[in-house]
N, C-alpha and C positions, 0 to 999 in steps of 0.2 A: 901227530895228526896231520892229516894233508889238509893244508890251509884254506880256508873256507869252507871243508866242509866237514861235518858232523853223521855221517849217516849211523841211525837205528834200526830197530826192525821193519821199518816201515821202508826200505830201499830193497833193493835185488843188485846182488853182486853177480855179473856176468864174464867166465872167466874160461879163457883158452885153455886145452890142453898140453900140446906136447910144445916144448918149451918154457913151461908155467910150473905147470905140475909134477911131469914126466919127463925124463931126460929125450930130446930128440934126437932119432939115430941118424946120423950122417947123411945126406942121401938113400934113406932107408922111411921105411916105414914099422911104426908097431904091430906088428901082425900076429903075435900070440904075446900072453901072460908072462912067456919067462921072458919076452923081449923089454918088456915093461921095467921104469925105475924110476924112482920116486926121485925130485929132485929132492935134494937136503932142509931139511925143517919141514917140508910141505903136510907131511899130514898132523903135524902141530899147528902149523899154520891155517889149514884148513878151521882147526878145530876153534880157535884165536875169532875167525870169521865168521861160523855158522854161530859165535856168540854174540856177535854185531850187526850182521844183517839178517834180515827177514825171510831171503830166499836168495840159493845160490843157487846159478845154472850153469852150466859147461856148455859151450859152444866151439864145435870143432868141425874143422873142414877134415874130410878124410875121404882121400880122392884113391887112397888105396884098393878101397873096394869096388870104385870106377872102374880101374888099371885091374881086375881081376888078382889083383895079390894076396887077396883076401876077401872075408864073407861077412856080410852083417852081422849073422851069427857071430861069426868071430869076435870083430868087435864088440857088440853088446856083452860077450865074455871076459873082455878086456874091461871094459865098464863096470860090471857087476864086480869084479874082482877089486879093481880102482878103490869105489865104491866101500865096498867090505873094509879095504883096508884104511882107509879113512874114516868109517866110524868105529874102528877100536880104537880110535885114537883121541874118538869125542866128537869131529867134527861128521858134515854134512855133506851132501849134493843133493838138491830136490831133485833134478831134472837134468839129463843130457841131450842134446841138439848136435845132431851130427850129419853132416854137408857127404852125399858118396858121389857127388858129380865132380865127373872130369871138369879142370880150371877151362877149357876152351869148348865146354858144351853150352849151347845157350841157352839162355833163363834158368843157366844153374842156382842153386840154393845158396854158395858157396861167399864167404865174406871175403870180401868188405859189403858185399850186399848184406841186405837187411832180412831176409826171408827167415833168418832162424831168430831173428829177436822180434819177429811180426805172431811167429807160432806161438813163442813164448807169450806173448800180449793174448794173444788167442785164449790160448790154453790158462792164461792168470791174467785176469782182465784187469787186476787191480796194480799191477805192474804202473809204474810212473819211470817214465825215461829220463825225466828230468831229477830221479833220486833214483838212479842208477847210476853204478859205473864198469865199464869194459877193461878187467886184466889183461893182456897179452901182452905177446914178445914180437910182434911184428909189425910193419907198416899195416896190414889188411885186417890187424884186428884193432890198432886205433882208427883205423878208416870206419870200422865196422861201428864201434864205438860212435863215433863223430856221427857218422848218416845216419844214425837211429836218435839220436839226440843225449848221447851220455856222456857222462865225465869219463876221461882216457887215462890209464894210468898203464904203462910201461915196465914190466918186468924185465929188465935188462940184460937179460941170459945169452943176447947173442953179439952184447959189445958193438950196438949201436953207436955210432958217436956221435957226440952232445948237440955240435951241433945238424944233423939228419933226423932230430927228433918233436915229432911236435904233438906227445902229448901232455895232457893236463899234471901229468904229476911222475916223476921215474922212481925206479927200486933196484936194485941189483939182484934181489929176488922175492919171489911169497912170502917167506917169514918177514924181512924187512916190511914190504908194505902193512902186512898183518899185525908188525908191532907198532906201525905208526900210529895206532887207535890207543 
């Protein structure tokens, strides 16, 4: 268990995509279904958390569809798919929140701002920030965590070192953090 805290159904786990979930392709983007891979444990994992918390959300910046490399459609294909294959396995996603602005457009959506856990509040009024926590694998998604007011927890897929890291708790991946409960 990550120390001090206990969350139930009464939390919202908020959690990155590609790096987390999904193998991320090199200097690439996921752009269709069969580019898509699960990292290892993850939809065991998943299923581990949709028995813990009350609501899971995906929030992902995907500036591919910015960059025309792809289509919403597209995506939301990748999603649905995602999705599918995460509850044969028992677990969940309530809801995905995905960023298609270019990193240098301004008043993009894009995190570490806070616009796609503002929607989420929107859209689930009953949300508490302060019994929430942000999975990711990046500086911008503990930033994203941190500005919205949540616990940060570190999925370490990209060999961060120890000390360039400042969030609330690390994992070397999903399943790890998911077994810490």
């Amino acid at each position: 268990m990550i120390k001090g805290f206990s969350p139930d159904k009464t939390w919202t786990l908020f959690i990155d995509r590609d790096g987390v979930i999904n193998r991320r392709p090199a200097g690439d983007y996921v752009k269709q279904w069969d580019e898509f891979e699960f990292l290892p444990g993850v939809p065991e994992a998943m299923a581990r958390l949709s028995d813990i918390f009350g609501r899971i959300i995906v929030v992902t910046n995907q500036q591919g569809i910015g960059k025309g490399l792809m289509t919403a459609e597209d995506l939301e294909e990748i999603h649905r798919m995602m999705v599918d294959e995460i509850e044969k396995k028992g677990g969940r996603i309530d809801v995905i929140y995905y960023c298609p602005d270019l990193e240098d457009d301004p008043d993009n959506c894009r995190k570490p701002g806070t616009v796609m856990a503002e929607r989420a509040k929107t859209d689930f009024p009953d949300i508490d920030f302060n019994k929430s926590i942000m999975a990711g694998d990046t500086e911008n998604d503990m930033l994203f965590g941190k500005n919205a007011g949540m616990m940060t927890v570190l999925i370490n897929t990209n060999d961060i070192p120890e000390d360039e890291i400042f969030a609330d708790a690390v994992f070397p991946d999903l399943i790890s953090f998911a077994g810490s409960f």
